[in-house]
C-alpha positions in Angstrom: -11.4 1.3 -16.1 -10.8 4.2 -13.9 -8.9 4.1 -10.7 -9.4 6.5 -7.6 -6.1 6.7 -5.4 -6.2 8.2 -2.0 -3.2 9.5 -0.9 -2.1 11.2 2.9 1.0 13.3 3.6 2.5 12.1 6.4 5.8 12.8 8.5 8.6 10.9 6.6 8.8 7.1 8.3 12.8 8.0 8.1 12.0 11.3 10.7 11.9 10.9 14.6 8.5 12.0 16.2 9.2 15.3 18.0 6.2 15.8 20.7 5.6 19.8 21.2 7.3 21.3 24.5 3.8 21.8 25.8 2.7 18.3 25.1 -0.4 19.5 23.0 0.4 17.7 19.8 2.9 16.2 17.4 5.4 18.8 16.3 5.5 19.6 12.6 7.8 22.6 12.0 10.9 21.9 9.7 9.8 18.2 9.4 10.2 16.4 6.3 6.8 14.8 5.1 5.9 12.4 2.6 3.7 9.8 1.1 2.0 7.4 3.5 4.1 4.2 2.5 0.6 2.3 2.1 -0.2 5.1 0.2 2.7 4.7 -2.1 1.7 0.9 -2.5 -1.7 1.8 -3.6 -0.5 4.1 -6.1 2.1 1.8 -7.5 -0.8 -1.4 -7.7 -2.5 1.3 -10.1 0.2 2.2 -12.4 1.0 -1.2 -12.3 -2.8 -1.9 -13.4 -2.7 0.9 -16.2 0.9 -0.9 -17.5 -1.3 -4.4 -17.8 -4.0 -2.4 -19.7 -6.6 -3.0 -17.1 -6.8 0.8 -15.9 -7.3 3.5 -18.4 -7.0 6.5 -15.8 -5.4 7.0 -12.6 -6.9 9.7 -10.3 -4.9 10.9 -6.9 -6.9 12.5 -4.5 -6.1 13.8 -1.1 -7.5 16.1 1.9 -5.2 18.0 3.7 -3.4 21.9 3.6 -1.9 23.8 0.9 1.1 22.1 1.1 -0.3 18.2 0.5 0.2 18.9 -3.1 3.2 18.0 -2.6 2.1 14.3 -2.3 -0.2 14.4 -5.0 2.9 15.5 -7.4 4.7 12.6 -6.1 1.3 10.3 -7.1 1.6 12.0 -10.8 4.9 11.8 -11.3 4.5 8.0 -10.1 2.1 7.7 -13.0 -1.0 9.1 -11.8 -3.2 10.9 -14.7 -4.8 14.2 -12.8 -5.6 14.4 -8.7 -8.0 16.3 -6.9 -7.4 18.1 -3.5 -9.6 18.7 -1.0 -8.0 21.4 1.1 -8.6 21.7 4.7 -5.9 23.3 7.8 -8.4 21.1 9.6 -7.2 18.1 11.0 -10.0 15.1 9.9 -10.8 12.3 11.3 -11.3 8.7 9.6 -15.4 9.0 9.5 -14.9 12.6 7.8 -12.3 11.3 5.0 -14.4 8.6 4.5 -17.4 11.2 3.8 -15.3 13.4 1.7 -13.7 10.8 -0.6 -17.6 9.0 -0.8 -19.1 12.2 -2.1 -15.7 12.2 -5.1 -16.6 8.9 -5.8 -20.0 9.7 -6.6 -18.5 12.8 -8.6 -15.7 10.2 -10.2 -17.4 7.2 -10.6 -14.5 4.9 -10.6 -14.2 1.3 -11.0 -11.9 0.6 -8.3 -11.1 2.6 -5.8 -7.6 1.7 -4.2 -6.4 3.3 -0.2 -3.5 2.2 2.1 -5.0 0.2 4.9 -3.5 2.4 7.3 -1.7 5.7 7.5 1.6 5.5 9.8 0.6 8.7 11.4 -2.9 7.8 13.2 -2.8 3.8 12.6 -6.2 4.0 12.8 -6.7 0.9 9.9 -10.7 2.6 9.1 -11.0 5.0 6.3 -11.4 1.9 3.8 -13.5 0.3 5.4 -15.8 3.6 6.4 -15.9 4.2 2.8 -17.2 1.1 1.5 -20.2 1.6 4.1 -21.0 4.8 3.2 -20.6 3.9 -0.6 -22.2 0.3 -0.5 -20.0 -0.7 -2.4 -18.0 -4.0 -1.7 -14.6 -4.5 0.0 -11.2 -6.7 -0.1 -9.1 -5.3 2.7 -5.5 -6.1 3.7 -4.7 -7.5 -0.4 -1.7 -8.7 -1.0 -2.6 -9.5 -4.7 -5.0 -8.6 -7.2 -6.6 -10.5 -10.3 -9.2 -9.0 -12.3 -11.9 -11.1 -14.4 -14.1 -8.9 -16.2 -16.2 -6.9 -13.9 -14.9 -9.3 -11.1 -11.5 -8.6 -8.6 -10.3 -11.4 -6.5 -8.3 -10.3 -3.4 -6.0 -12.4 -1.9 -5.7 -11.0 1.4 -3.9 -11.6 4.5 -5.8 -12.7 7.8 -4.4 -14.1 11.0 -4.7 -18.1 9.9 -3.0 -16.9 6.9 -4.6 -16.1 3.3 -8.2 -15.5 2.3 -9.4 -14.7 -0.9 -12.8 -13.1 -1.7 -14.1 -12.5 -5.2 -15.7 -8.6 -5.4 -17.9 -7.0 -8.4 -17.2 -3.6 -9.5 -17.1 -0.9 -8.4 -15.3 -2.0 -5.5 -12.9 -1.1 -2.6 -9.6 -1.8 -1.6 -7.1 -1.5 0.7 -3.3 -2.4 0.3 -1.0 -4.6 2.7 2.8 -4.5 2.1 3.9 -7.7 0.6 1.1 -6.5 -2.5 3.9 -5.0 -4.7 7.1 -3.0 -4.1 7.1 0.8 -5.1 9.0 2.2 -7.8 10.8 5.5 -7.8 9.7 8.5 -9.6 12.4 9.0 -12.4 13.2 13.0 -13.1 11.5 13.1 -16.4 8.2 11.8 -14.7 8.6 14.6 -11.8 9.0 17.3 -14.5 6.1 15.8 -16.4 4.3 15.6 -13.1 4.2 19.2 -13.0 1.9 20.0 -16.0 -0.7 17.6 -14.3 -3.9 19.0 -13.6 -4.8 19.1 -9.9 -8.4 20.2 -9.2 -8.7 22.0 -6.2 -12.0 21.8 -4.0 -13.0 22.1 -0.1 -15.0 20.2 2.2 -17.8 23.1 2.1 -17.6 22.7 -1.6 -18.6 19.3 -1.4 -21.0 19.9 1.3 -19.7 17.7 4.0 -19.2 18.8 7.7 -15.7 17.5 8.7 -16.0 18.9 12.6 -15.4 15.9 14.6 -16.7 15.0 18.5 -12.6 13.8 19.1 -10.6 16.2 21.3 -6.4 16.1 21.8 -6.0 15.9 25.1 -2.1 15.1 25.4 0.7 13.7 23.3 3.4 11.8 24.8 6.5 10.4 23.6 7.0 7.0 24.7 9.1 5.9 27.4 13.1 6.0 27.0 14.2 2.0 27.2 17.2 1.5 29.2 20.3 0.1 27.8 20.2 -3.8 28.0 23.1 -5.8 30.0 25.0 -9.1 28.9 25.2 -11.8 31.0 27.5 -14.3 31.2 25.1 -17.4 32.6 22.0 -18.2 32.7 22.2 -18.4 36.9 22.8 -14.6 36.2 19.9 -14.2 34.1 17.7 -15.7 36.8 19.1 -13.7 39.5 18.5 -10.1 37.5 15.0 -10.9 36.4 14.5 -11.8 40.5 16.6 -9.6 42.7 16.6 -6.2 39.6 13.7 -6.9 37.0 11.4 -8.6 39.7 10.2 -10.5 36.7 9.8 -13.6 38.5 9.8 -14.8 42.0 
C-alpha cells in the first residue's frame, strides 16, 4: 500500500510570533521553522503503518519555497521513502493546496493519503477536507486511531460527545488529531540516510493549477498584552475588584 504524506513548514511552536514593524504580515527573518506538529503525527502514523507491514512506500510531499526541503528531509529521515516538492515563494491558500496535492494524487495514486488536520500557522482545519472533495474520495477526519481490514480503514475519531468511528474504503483520506500516536525523533544515522533520498522537484505551473487566490492581508496584529493578575486575600475582595476595578459585575 502506498502512503501520501503532506507535510508544511511552519514557524517552530517553541518561537514567539514576531508581527512586522509595519503590521503587514508575520515576520519571518532569522526564525527557526519546522514541521507542522500534525504534520509530524501524520508522518509518524505512516512509518508506523510501513513497521506493521501495511504500507510499502511512504511519499512526503510539500508546497512551499526553496527552503521547505528542509521539512521534507526531516519526513525522510523520519522514515519517509522519496518526497515531492512543489515550489512556490507564493503564499497558498487551503482551496489551492488542496488543488495541487489532488492533481499528485492522481499522478501517485496512493492508497491512503494521510494530512495534519490543521497547520499551527493558519489554523484553518480545511485542506483535508478540500481534498477529499476535489478527489471524491472518502474521509475520516480528526483520527485518533487507525485499523485497517483489507481494502477497509476504520477511524476512530474524536467529536464533541466524544468518539465516532466510521469505516472508509480505499483510497481514502485522513487527517491526524494528537492523541493518534506520539512522534519519534529522527536518529543521526536516519538524517544522514535522509540525505540520499530522492526529492522530485515540480511547480504549480507544472502541474497546471492556478494557485492566485481572491484573499488579501490586510493587517496582522499581535494580540493584546494581559496584565499581571493580583492575589486576594478574601473572597469580599474578589467581589469588590470585579465591581469597583473589573466592572465584571454589578
Amino acid at each position: 500500500m502506498k502512503v501520501l504524506v503532506a507535510v508544511k513548514r511552519v514557524i517552530d511552536y517553541n518561537v514567539k510570533v514576531r508581527v512586522k514593524s509595519d503590521f503587514s504580515d508575520v515576520d519571518l527573518s532569522n526564525t527557526k521553522m519546522a514541521l507542522n506538529p500534525f504534520c509530524e503525527i501524520a508522518v509518524e502514523e505512516a512509518v508506523r503503518l510501513k513497521e506493521k507491514g501495511i504500507a510499502s512506500e511512504i511519499i512526503a510531499v510539500t508546497i512551499g519555497p526553496k527552503a521547505a526541503q528542509e521539512q521534507l528531509r526531516t519526513a525522510l529521515a523520519l522514515g519517509a521513502d522519496r518526497a515531492i516538492h512543489i515550489e512556490s515563494d507564493q503564499p497558498i491558500e487551503s482551496l489551492g493546496t488542496a488543488k495541487i496535492l489532488t492533481q499528485i494524487v492522481k499522478q501517485e495514486q496512493p492508497s491512503l493519503v494521510i494530512l495534519g488536520k490543521q497547520a499551527i500557522d493558519t489554523d484553518n482545519n480545511q485542506t483535508g477536507q478540500m481534498l477529499a472533495a476535489l478527489s471524491d474520495l472518502p474521509q475520516g477526519t480528526f483520527a485518533s486511531d487507525l485499523t485497517f481490514d483489507n481494502d477497509k480503514v476504520l477511524v476512530t475519531r474524536e467529536i464533541d460527545g466524544g468518539l465516532q468511528t466510521v469505516e472508509l474504503m480505499l483510497p481514502a483520506i485522513v487527517t491526524t488529531d494528537l492523541r493518534l500516536n506520539e512522534p519519534r525523533y529522527a536518529k543521526l544515522p536516519d538524517i544522514m540516510k535522509a540525505k540520499k533520498k530522492p526529492i522530485d522537484i515540480t511547480t504549480p505551473a507544472d502541474l497546471g493549477i492556478d494557485i492566485s487566490t481572491g484573499l488579501k492581508l490586510l493587517k496582522v496584529e499581535p494580540p493584546v498584552e494581559r496584565k499581571a493578575g493580583v492575589r486576594v486575600s478574601s473572597v469580599d475582595e474578589l467581589v469588590d475588584k470585579l465591581k469597583h476595578e473589573a466592572k465584571a459585575i454589578s
